[in-house]
mmJSON file of the N, C-alpha and C atoms, coordinates in Angstrom:
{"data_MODEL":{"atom_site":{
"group_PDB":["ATOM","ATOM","ATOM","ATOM","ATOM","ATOM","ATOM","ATOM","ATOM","ATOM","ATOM","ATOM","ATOM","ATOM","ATOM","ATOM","ATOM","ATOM","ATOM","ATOM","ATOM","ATOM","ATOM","ATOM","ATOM","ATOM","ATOM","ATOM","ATOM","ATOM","ATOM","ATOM","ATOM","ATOM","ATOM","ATOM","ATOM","ATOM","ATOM","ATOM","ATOM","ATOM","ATOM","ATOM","ATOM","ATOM","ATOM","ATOM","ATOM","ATOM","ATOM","ATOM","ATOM","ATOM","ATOM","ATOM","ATOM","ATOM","ATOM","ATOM","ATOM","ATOM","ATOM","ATOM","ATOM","ATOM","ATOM","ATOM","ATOM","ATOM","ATOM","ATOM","ATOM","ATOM","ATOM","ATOM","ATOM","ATOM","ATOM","ATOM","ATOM","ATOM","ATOM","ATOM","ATOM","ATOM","ATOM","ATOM","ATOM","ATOM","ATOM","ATOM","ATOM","ATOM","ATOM","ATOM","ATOM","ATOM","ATOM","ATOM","ATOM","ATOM","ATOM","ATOM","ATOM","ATOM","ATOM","ATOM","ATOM","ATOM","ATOM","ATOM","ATOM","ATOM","ATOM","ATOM","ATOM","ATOM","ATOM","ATOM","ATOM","ATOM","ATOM","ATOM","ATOM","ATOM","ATOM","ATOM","ATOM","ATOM","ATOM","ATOM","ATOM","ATOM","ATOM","ATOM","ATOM","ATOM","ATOM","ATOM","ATOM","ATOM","ATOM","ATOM","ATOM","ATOM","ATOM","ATOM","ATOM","ATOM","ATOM","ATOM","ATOM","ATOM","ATOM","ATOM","ATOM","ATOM","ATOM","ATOM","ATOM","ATOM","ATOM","ATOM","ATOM","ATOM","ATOM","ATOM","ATOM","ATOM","ATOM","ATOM","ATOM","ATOM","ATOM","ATOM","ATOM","ATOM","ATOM","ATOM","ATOM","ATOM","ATOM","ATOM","ATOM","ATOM","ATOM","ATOM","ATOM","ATOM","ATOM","ATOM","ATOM","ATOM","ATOM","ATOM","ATOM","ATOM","ATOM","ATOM","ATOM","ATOM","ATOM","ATOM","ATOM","ATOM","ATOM","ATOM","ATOM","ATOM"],
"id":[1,2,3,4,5,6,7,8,9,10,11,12,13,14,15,16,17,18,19,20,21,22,23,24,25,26,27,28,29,30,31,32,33,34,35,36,37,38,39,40,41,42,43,44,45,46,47,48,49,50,51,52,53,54,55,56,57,58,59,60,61,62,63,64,65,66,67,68,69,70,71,72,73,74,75,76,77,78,79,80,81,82,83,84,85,86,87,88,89,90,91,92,93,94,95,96,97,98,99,100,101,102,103,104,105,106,107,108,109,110,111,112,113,114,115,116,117,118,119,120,121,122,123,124,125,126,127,128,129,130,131,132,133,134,135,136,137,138,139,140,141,142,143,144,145,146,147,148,149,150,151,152,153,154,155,156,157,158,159,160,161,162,163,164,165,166,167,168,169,170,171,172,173,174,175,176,177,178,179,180,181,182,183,184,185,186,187,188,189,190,191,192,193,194,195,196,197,198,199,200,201,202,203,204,205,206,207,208,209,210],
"type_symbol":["N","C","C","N","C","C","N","C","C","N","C","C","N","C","C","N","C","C","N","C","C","N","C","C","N","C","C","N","C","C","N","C","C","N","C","C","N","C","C","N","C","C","N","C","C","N","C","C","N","C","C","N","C","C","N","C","C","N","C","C","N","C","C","N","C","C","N","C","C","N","C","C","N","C","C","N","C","C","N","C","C","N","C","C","N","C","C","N","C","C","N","C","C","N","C","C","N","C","C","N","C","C","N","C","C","N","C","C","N","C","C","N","C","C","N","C","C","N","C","C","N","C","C","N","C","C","N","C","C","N","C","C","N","C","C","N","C","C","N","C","C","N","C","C","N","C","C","N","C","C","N","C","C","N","C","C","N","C","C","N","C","C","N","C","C","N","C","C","N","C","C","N","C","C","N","C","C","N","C","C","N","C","C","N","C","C","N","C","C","N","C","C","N","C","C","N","C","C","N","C","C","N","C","C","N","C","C","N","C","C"],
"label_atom_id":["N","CA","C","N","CA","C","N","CA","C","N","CA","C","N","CA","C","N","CA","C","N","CA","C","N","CA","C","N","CA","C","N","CA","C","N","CA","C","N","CA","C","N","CA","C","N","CA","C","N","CA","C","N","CA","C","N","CA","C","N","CA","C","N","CA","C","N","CA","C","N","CA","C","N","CA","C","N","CA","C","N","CA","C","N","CA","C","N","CA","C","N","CA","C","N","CA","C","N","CA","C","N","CA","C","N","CA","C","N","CA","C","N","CA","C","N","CA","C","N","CA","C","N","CA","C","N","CA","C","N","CA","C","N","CA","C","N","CA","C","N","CA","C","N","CA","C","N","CA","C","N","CA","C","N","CA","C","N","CA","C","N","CA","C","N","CA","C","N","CA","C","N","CA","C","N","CA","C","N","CA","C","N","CA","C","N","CA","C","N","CA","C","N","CA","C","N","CA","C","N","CA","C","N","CA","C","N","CA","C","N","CA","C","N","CA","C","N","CA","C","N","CA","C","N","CA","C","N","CA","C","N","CA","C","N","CA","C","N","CA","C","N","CA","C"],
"label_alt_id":[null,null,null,null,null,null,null,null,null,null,null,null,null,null,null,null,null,null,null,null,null,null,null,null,null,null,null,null,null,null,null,null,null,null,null,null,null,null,null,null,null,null,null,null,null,null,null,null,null,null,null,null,null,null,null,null,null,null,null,null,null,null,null,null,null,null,null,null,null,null,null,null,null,null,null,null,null,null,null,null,null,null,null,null,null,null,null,null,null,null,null,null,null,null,null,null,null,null,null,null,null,null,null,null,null,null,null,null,null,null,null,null,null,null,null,null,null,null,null,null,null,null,null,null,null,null,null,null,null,null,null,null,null,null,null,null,null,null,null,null,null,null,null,null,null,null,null,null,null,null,null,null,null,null,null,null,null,null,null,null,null,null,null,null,null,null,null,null,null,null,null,null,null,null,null,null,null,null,null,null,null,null,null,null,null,null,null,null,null,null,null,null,null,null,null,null,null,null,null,null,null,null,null,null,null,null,null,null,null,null],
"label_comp_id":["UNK","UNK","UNK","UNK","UNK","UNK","UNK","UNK","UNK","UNK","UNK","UNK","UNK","UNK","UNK","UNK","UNK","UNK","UNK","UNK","UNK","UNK","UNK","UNK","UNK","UNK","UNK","UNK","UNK","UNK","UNK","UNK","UNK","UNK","UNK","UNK","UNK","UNK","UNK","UNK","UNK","UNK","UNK","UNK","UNK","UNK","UNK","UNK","UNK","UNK","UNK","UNK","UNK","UNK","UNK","UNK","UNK","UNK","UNK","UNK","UNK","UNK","UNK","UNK","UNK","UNK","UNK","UNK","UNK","UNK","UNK","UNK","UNK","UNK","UNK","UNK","UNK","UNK","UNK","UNK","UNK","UNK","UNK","UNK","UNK","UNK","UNK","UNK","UNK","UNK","UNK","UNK","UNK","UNK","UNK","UNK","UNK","UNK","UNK","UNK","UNK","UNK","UNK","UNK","UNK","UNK","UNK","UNK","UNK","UNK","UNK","UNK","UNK","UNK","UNK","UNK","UNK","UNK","UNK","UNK","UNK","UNK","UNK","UNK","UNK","UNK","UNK","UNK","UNK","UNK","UNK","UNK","UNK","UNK","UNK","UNK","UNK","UNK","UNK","UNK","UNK","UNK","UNK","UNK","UNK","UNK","UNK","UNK","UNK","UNK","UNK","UNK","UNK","UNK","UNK","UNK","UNK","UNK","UNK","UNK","UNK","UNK","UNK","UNK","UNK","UNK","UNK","UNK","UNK","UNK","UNK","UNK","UNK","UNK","UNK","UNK","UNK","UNK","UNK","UNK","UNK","UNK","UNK","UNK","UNK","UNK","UNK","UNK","UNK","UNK","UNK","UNK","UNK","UNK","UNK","UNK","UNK","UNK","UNK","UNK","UNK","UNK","UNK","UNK","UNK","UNK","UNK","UNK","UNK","UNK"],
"label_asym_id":["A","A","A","A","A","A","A","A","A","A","A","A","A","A","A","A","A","A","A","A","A","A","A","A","A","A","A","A","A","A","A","A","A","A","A","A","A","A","A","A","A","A","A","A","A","A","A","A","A","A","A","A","A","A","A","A","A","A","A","A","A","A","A","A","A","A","A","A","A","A","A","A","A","A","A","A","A","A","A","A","A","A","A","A","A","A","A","A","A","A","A","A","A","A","A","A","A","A","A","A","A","A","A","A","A","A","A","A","A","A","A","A","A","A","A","A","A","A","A","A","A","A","A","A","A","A","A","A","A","A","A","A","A","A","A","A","A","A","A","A","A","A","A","A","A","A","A","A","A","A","A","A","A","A","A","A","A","A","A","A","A","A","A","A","A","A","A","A","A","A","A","A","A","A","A","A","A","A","A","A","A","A","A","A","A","A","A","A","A","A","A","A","A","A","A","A","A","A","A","A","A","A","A","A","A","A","A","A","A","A"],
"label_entity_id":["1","1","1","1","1","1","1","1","1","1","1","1","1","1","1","1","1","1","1","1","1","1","1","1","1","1","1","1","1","1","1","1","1","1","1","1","1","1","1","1","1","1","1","1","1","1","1","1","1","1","1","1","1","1","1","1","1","1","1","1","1","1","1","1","1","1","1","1","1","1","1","1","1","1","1","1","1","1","1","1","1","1","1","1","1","1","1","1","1","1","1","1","1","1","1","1","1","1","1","1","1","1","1","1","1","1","1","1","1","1","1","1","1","1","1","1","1","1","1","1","1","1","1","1","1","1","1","1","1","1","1","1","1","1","1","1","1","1","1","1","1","1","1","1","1","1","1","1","1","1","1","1","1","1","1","1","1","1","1","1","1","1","1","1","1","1","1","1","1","1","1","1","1","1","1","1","1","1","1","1","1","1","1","1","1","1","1","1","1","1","1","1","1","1","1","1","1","1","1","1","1","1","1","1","1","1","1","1","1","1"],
"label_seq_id":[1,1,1,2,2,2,3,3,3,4,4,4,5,5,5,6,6,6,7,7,7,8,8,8,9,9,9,10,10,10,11,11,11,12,12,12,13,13,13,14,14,14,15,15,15,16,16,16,17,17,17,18,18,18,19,19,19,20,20,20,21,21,21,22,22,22,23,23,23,24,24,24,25,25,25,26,26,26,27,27,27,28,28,28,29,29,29,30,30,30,31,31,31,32,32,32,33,33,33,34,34,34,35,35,35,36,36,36,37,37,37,38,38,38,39,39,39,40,40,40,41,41,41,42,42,42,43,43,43,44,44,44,45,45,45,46,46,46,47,47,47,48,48,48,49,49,49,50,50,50,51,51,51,52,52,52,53,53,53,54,54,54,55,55,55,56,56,56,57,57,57,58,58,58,59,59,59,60,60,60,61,61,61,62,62,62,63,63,63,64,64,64,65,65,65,66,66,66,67,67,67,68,68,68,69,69,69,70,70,70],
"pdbx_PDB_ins_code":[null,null,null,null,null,null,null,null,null,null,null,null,null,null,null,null,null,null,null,null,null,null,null,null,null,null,null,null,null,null,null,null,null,null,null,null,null,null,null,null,null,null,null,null,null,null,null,null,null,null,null,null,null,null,null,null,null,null,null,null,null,null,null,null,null,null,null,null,null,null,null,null,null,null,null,null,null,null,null,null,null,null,null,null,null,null,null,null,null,null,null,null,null,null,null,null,null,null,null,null,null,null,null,null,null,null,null,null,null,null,null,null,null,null,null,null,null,null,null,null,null,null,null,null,null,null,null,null,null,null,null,null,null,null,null,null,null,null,null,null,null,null,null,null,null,null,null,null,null,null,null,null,null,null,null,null,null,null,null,null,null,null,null,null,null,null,null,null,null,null,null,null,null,null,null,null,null,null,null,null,null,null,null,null,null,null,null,null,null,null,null,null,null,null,null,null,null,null,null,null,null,null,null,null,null,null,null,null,null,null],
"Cartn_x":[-39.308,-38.32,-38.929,-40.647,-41.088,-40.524,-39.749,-39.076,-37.643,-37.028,-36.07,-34.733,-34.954,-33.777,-34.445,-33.223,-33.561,-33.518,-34.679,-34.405,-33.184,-32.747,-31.574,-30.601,-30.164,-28.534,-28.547,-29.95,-29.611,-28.985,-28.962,-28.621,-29.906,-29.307,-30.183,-29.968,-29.49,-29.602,-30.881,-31.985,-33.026,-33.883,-33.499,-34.284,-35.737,-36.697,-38.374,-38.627,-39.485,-40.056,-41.364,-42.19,-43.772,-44.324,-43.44,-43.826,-43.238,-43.589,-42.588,-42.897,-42.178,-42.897,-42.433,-43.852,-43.955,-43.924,-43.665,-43.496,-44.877,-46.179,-47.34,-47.051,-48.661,-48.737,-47.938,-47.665,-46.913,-45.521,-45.613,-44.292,-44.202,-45.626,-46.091,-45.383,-44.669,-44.403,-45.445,-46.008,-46.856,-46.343,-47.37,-46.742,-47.915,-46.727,-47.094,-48.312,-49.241,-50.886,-51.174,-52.415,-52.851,-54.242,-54.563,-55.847,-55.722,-56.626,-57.084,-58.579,-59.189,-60.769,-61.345,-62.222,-63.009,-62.307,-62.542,-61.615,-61.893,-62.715,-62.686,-62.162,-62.653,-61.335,-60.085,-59.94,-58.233,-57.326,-58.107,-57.247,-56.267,-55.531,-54.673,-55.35,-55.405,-56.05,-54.844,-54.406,-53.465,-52.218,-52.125,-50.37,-49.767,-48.61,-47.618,-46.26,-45.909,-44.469,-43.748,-42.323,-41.162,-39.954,-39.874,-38.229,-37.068,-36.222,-34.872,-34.062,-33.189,-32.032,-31.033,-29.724,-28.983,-27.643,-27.745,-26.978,-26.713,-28.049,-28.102,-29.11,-29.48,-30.713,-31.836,-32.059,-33.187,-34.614,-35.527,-36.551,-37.662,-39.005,-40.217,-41.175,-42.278,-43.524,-44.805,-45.307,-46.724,-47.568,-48.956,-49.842,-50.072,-49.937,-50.266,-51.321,-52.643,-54.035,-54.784,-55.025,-55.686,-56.84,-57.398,-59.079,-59.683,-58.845,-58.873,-59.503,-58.864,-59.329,-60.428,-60.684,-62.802,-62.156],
"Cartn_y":[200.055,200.304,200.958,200.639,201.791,203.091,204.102,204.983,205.024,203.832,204.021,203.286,203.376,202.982,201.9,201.036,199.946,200.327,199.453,199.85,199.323,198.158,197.648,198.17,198.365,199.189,200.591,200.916,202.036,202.525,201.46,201.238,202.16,202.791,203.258,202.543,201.486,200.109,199.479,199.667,198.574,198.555,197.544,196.818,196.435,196.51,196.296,195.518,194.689,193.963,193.744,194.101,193.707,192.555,191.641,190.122,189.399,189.079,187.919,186.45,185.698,184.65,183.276,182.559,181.685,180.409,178.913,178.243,177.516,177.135,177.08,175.366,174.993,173.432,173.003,172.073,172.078,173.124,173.628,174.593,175.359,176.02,177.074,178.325,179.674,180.252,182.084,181.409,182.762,183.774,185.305,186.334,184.966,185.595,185.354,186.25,185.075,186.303,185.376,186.151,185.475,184.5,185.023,183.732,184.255,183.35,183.708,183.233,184.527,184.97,183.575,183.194,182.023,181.809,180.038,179.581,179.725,180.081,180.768,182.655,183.157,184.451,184.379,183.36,183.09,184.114,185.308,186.524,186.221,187.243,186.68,187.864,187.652,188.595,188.597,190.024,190.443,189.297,190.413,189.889,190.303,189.9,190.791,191.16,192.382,192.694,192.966,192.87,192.551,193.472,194.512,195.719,194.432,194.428,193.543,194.828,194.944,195.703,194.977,195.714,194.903,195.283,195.592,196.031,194.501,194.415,193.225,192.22,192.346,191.359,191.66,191.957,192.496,192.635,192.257,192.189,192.644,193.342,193.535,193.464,192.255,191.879,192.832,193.587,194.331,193.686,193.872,193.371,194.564,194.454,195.624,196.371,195.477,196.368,195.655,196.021,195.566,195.906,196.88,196.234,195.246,194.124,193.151,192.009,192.452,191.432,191.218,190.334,190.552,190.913],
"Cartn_z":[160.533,159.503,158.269,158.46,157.697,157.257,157.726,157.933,157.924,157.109,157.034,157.375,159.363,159.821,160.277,160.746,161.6,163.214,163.589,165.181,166.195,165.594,166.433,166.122,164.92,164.599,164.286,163.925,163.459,161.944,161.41,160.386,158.841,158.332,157.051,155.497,155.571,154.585,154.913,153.867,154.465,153.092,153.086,151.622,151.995,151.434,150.79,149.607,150.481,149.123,149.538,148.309,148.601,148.444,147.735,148.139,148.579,149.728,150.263,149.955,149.016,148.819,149.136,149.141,149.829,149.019,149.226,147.951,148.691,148.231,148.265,147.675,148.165,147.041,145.861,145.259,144.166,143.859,144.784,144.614,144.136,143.592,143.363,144.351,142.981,144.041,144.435,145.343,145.856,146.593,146.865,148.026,149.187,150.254,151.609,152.33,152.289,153.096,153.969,154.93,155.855,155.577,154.377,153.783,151.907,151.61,150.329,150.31,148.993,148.923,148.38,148.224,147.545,146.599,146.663,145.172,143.615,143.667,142.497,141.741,143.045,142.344,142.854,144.252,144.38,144.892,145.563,145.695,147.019,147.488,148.434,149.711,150.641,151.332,152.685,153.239,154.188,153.521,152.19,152.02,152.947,152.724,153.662,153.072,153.356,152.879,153.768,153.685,154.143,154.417,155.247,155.589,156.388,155.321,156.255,156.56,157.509,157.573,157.256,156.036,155.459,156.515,157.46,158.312,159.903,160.009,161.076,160.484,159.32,159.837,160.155,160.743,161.736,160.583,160.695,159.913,160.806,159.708,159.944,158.605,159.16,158.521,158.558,157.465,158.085,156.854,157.165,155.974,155.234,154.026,152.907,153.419,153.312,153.671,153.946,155.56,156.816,156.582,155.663,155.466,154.603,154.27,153.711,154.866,156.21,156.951,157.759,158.366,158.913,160.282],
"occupancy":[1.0,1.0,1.0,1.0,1.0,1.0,1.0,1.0,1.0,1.0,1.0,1.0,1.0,1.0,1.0,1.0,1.0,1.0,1.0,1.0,1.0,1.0,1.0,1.0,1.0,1.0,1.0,1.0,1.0,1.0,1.0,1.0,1.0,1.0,1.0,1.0,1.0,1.0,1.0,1.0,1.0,1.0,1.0,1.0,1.0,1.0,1.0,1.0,1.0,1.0,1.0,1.0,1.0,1.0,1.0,1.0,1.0,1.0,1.0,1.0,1.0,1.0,1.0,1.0,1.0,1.0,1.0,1.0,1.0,1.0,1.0,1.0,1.0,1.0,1.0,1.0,1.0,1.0,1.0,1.0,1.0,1.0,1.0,1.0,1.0,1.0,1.0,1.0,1.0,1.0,1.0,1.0,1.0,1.0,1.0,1.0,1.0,1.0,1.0,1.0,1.0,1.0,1.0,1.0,1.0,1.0,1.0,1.0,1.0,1.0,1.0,1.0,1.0,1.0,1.0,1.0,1.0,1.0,1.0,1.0,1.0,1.0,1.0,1.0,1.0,1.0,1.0,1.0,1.0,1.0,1.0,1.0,1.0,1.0,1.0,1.0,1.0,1.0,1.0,1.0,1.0,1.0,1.0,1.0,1.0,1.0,1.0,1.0,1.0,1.0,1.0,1.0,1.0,1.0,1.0,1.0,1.0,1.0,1.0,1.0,1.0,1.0,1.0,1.0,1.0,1.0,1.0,1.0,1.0,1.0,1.0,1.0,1.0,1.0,1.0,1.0,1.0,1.0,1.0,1.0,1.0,1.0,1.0,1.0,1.0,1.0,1.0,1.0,1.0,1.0,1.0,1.0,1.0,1.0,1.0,1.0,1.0,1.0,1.0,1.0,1.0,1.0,1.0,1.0,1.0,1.0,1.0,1.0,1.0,1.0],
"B_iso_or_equiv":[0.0,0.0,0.0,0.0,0.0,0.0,0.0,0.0,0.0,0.0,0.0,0.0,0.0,0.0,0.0,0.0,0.0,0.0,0.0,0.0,0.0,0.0,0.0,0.0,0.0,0.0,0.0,0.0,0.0,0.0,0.0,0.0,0.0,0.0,0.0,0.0,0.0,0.0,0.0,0.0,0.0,0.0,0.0,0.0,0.0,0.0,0.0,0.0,0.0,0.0,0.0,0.0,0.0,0.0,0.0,0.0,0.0,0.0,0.0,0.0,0.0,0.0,0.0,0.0,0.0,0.0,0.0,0.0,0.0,0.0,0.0,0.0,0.0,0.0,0.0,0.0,0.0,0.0,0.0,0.0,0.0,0.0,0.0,0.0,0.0,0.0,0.0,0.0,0.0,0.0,0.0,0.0,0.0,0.0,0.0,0.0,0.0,0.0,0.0,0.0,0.0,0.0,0.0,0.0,0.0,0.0,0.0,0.0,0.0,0.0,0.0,0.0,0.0,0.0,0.0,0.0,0.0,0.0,0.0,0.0,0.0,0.0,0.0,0.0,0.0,0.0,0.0,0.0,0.0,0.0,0.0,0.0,0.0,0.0,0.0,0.0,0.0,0.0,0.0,0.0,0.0,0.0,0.0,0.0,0.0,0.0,0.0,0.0,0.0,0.0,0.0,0.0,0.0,0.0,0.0,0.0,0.0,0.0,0.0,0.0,0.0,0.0,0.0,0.0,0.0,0.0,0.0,0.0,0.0,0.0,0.0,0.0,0.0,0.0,0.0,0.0,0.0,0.0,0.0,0.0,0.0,0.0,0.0,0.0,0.0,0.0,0.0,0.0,0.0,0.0,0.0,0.0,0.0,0.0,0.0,0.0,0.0,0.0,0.0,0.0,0.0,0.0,0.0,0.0,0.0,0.0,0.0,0.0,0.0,0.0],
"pdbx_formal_charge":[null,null,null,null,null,null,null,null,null,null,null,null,null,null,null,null,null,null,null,null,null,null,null,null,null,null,null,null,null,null,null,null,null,null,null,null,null,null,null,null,null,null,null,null,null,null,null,null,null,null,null,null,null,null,null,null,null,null,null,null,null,null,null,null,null,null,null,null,null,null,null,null,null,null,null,null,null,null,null,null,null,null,null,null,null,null,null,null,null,null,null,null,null,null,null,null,null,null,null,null,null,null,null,null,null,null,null,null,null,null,null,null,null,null,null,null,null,null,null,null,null,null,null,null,null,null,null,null,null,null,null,null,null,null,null,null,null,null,null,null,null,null,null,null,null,null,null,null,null,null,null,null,null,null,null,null,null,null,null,null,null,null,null,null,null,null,null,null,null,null,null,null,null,null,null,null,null,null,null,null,null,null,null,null,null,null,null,null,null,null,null,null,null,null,null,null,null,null,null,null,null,null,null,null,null,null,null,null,null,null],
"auth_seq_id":[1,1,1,2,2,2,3,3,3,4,4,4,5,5,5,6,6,6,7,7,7,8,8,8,9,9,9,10,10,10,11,11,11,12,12,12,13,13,13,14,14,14,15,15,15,16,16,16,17,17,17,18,18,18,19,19,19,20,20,20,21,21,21,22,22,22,23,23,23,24,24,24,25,25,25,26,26,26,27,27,27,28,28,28,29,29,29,30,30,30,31,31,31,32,32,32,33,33,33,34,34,34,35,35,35,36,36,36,37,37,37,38,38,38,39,39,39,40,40,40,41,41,41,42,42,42,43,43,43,44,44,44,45,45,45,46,46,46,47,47,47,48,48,48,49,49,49,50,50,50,51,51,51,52,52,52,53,53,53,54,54,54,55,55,55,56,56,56,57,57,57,58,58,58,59,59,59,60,60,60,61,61,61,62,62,62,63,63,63,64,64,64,65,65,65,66,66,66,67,67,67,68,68,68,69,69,69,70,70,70],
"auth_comp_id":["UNK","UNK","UNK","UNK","UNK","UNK","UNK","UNK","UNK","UNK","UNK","UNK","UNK","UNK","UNK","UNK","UNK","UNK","UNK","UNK","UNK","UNK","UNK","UNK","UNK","UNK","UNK","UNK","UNK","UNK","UNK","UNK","UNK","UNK","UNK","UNK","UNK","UNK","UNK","UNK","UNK","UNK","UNK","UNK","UNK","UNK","UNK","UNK","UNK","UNK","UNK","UNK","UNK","UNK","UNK","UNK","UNK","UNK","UNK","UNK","UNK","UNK","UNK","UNK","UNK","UNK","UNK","UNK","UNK","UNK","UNK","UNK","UNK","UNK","UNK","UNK","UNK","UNK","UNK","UNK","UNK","UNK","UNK","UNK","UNK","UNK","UNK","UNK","UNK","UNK","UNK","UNK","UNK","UNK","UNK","UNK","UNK","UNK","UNK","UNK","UNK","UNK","UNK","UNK","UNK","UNK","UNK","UNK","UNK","UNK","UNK","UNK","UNK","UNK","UNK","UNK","UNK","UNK","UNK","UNK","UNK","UNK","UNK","UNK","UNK","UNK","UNK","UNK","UNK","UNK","UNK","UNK","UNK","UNK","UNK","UNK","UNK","UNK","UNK","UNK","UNK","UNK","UNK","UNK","UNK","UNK","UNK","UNK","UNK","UNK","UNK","UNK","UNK","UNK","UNK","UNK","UNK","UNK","UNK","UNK","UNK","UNK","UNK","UNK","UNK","UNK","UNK","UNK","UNK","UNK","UNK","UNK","UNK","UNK","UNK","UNK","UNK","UNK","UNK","UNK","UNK","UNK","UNK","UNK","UNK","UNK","UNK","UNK","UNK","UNK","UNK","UNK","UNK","UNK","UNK","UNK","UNK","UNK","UNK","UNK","UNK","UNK","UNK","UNK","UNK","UNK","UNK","UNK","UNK","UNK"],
"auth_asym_id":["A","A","A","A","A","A","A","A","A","A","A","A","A","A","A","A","A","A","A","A","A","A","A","A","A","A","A","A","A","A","A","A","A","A","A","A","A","A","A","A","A","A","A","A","A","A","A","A","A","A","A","A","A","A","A","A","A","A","A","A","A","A","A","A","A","A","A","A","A","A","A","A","A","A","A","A","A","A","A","A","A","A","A","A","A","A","A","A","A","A","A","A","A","A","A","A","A","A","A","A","A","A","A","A","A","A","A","A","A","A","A","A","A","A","A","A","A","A","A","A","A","A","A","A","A","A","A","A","A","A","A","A","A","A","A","A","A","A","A","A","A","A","A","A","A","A","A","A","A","A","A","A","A","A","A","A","A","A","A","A","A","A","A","A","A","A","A","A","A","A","A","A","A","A","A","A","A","A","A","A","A","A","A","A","A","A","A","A","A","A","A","A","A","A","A","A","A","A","A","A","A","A","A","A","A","A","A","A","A","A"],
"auth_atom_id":["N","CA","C","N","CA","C","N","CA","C","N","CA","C","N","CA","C","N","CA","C","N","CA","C","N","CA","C","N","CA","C","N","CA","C","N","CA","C","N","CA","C","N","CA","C","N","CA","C","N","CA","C","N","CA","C","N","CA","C","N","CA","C","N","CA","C","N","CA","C","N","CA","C","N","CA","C","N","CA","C","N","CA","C","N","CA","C","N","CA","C","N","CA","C","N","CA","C","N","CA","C","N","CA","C","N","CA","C","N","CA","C","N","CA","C","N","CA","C","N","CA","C","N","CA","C","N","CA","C","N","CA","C","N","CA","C","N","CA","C","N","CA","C","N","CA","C","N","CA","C","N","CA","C","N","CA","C","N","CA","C","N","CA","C","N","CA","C","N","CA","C","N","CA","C","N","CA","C","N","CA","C","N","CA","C","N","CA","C","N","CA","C","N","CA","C","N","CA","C","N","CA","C","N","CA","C","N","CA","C","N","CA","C","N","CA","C","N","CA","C","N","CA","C","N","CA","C","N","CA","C","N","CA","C","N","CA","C","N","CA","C","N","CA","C"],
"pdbx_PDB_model_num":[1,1,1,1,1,1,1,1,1,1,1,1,1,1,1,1,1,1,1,1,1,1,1,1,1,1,1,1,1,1,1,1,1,1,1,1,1,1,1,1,1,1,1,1,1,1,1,1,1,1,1,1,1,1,1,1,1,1,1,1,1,1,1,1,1,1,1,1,1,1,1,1,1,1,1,1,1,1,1,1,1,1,1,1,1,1,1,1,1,1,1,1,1,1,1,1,1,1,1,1,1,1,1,1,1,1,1,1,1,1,1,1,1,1,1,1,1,1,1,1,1,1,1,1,1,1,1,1,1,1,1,1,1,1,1,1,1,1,1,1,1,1,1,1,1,1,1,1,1,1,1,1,1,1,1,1,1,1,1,1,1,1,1,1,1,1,1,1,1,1,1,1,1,1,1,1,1,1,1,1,1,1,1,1,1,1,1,1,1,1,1,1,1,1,1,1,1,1,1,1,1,1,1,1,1,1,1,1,1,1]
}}}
């Protein structure tokens, strides 16, 4: 949906958001990643952002930037 449409409807309604967030410990609200860097700089490593189609539903997850990960 990178591109636009959705693959199930076909639909060209498709909202982006670069954080998808997550409600963390204490209810803290964070973006959604696949780890975070040492606790002391705390970074978020392979966030991930979010294409819904406002047409069906239909969603896709990619990680921002995959050379973040080992």
């Amino acid at each position: 949906m990178k591109r636009g449409t959705c693959p199930k409807c076909t639909s060209s309604q498709v909202h982006h958001s670069a954080c998808v967030m997550d409600r963390g410990d204490g209810n803290a609200a964070l973006c959604l990643a696949l780890g975070r860097s040492d606790p002391i700089e705390a970074r978020d490593l392979g966030q991930f952002e979010v294409y819904v189609c406002r047409g069906c539903g239909f969603s896709e997850f990619y990680v921002i930037d995959t050379s973040e990960l080992e």
